[in-house]
N, C-alpha and C positions, 0 to 999 in steps of 0.2 A: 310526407312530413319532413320538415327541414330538421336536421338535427345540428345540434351547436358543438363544441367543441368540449369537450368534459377538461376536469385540471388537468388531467394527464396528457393532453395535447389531443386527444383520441375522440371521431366521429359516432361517440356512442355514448347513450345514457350511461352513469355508473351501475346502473342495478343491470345494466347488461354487460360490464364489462368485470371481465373475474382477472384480480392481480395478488401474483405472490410477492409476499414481503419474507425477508429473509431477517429470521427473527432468533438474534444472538444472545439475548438475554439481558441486553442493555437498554438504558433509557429511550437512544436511539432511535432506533430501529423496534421499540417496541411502543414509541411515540406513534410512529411513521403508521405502521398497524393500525393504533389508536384511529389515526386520521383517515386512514382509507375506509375505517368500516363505518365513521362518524358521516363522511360524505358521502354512503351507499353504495361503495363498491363490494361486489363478492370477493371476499378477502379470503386467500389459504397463507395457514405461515405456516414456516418451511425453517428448523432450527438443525443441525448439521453439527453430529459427534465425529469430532476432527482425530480427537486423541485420546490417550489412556493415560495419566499421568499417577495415578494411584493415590493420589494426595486432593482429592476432589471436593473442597473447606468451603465454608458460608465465606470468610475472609478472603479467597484469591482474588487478587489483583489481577489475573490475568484473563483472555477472552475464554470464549468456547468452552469452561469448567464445568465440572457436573451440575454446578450449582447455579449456572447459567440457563442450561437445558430446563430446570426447573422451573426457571424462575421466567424462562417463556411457554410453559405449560400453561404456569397460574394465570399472564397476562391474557395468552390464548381463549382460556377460558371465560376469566374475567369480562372480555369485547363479544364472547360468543361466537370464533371463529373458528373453523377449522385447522386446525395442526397437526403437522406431520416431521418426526425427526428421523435425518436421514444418517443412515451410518458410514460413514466415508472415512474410516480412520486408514485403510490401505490406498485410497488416492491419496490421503495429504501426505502419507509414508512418504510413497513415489515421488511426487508430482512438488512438495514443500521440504519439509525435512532431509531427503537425499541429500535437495539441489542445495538446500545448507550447505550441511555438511562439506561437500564436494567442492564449494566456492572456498570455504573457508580454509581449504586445503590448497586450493588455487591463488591462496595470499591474495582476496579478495573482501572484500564487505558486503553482504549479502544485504538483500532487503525480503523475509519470506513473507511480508505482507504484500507485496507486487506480484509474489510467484504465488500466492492462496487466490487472492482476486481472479489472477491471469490462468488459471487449472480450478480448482472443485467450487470455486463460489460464481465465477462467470462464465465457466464451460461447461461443469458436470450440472449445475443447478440450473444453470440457464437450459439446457436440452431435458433435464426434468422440467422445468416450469414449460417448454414446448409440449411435451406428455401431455401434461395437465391442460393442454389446450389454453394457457391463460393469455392473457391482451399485454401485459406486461411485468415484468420482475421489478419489485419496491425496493430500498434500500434506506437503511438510514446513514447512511455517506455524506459528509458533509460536502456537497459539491451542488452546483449549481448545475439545472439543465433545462434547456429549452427546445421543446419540437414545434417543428414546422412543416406538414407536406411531409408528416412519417419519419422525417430524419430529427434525429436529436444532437446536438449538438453540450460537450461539457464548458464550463467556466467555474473558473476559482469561486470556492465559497463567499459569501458575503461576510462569514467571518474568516479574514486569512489567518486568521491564530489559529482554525480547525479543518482550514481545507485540504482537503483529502485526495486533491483530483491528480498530485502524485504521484502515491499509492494506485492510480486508475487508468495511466496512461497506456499499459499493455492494452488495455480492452479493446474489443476488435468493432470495426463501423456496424457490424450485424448487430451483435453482444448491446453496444451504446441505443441504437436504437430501439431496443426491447428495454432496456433498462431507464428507469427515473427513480430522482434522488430530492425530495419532497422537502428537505432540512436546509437543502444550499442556502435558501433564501431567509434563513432566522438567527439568532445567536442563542447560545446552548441554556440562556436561562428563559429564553422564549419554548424550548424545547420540554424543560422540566415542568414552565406553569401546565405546559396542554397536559403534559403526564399529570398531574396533580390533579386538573378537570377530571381528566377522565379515569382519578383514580386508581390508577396503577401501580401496584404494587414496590417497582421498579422508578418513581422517580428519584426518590432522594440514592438512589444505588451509585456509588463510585465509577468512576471512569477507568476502564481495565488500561492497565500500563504495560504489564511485560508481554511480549511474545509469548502466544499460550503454551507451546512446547522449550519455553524456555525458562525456567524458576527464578525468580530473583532477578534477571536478567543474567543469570550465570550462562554463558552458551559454552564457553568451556567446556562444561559436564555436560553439555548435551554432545557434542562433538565427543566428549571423552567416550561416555555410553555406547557412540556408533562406531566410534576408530576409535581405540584403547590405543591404537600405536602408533598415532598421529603426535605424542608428545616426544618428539626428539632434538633433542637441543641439537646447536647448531652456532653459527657464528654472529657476532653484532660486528658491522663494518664500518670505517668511514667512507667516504667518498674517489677516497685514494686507495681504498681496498686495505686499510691498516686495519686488523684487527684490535678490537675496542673490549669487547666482553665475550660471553654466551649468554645465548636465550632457553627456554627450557620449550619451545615448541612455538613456529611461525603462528599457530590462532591465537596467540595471546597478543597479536599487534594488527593492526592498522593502519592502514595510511595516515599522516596527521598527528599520529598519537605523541605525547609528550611523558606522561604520565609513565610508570611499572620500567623505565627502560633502564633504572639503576645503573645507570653510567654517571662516575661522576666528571663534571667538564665546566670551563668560564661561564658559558652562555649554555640555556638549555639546548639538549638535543629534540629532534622529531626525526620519525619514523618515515623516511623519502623513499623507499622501495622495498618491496617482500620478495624474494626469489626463492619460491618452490622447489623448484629444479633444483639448486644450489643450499636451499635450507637458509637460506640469507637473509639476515635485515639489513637495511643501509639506513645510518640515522646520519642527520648531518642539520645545522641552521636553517632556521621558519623560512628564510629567503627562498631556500631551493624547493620550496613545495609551492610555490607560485607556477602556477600555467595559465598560458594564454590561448593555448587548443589542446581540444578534445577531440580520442575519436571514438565513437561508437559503431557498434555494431547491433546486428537483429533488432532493427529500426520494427516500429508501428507506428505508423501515417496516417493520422484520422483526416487528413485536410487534402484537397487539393495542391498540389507540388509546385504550384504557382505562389502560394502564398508563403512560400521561401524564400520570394527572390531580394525581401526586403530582409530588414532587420527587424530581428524577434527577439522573445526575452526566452532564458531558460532558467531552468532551476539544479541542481546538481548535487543538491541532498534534501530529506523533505523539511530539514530545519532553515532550510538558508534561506535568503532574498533574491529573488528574482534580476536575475544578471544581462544587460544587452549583450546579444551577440548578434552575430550571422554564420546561418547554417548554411552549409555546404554539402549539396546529398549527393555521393557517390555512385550510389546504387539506392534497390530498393532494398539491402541490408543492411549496408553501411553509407556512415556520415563522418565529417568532421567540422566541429565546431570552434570558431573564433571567437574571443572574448574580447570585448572593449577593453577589458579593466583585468588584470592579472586574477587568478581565483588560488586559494593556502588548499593544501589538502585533499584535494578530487582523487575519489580512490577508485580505482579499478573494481566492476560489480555493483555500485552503486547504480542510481538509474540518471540521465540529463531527459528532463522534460521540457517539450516546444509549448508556448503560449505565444497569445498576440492578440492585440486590442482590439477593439470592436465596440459599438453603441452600447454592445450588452454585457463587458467586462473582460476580463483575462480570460480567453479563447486557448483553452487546451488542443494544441494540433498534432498529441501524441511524444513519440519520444525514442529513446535508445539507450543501449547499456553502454555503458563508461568502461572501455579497454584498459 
């Protein structure tokens, strides 16, 4: 018997094919659910206690809450799927929160949504969902993907005001090809009607905003919590090394930043360099946060290394516009990138993600961290 191609790219019936959806407690991803088990796939979901925050409210705005957990129980049950929640609050310790921390010490800009995807949601769940024997890991990501011949390939969501592909670009070509992302192709109020079809407890539910380990978006006091002795004032400088002020602790700045630097001066100041070692800000005019290259390092390369040798677009924060450059790969850890067009603000720890066109849209080809 000829078998056809199921939506999931895959030479098998859905009632033969068993996929984990990783089920956060949001509209999402508890749509995504919805969908696999409306189209007859064996569906397990799979929701992941990240942390302890002691304050665990119907109201949090933030991911992964106790009341998130819950609230993929009810959907769980609702669809009549199997669920399982996994306790992993000592990998995201490790593997998220340290790497925080430790960057932010490093008078860098972290991103711990890059490093949770890249450690306990696409490494440790992904080698569970291997356990489980399943066909593939579900996601409600907004990101576009298409398989072909077993390999999948990412592209920017169809909505760019929610694409997440990012956020995604660590993911390894093994990790990509196990993984699909069922939402790429819709916009978030196509997402809510199916929730409302099918009922779910979870449509009209808010979109979590802050970093789950981080309250308010205070990171501050999350850094304060883990290093108490991380707040040491230090010097604000200009560019000629005049001292200008004191700051009361390097995590309170940013590269870019304008804002909190209470220096008074003609022209506003911004925040042109953090030095650690030294305990240093250097502020100085928007002019000098202009660059025209970038280097990175601890690249991941989902493309063939051919497909560099033209000009590509990158992205270099996940709010920005997609910039031409050309990439210049080093090594297989390090790169440096050229910008057509000057870029304000590129801070060290942040992530520069490779895209490139194609019949089937902006072609995520991986990426690197920002030196």
């Amino acid at each position: 018997m000829n078998l056809e191609t199921n939506s999931i790219g895959l030479l098998k019936k859905p009632s033969d094919t068993t996929v984990v959806v990783a089920m956060s407690g949001g509209v999402d991803s508890s749509t995504v659910a919805g969908i696999m088990k409306k189209e007859g796939y064996n569906v397990i979901g799979i929701t992941l206690k990240l942390y302890d925050d002691g304050k665990e409210v119907a109201a949090s705005k933030q991911c992964c809450s106790g009341q998130d957990i819950m609230d993929a129980k009810r959907v769980a049950h609702k669809l009549d799927i199997e669920h399982k929640i996994l306790y992993y609050q000592d990998k995201f310790k490790q593997g998220v929160i340290d790497n925080f921390v430790e960057s932010y010490l490093r008078g860098e800009t972290p991103i711990p949504c890059v490093q949770c995807n890249q450690t306990v949601k696409f490494k440790d769940l992904f080698d569970f969902s291997k356990d489980l024997s399943a066909d593939a890991l579900i996601t409600g990501h907004y990101v576009k993907s298409l398989t072909k011949n077993n390999q999948t390939n990412m592209y920017r969501a169809l909505d760019t005001n929610r694409d997440q592909s990012y956020f995604l670009f660590n993911t390894t070509r093994e990790q990509l090809n196990f993984l699909r992302f069922p939402l790429g192709g819709m916009l978030k109020d196509k997402t809510r009607e199916i929730a409302k079809k099918l009922d779910l407890n979870v449509a009209d539910k808010p979109d979590s905003q802050d970093i789950c380990f981080v309250p308010n978006g205070d990171y501050a006091s999350v850094i304060e919590k883990f290093k108490p002795d991380s707040f040491k004032k230090g010097n604000i400088k200009d560019l000629d090394g005049k001292v200008l002020g004191v700051h009361d602790g390097i995590i309170n700045f940013t590269i870019g930043q304008r804002k909190g630097i209470k220096i008074a001066n003609k022209e506003p100041l911004y925040v042109l360099n953090i030095d650690p070692d030294k305990n240093e800000i250097v502020v100085g005019k928007k002019k000098y946060l202009a660059k025209n290259k970038i280097n990175l390092r601890n690249l991941n390369i989902l493309e063939n290394e051919c497909m560099f040798s033209e000009k590509i677009k990158v992205k270099v924060r996940s709010t920005g516009k997609l910039l031409d450059a050309k990439v210049n790969l080093v090594n297989a850890e390090s790169a440096n990138v050229i910008l057509d067009n000057p870029e304000y603000g590129i801070s060290p720890g942040q992530a520069c993600v490779f895209y490139k066109s194609d019949e089937n849209g902006e072609r995520c080809l991986g990426g690197g961290w920002i030196n």
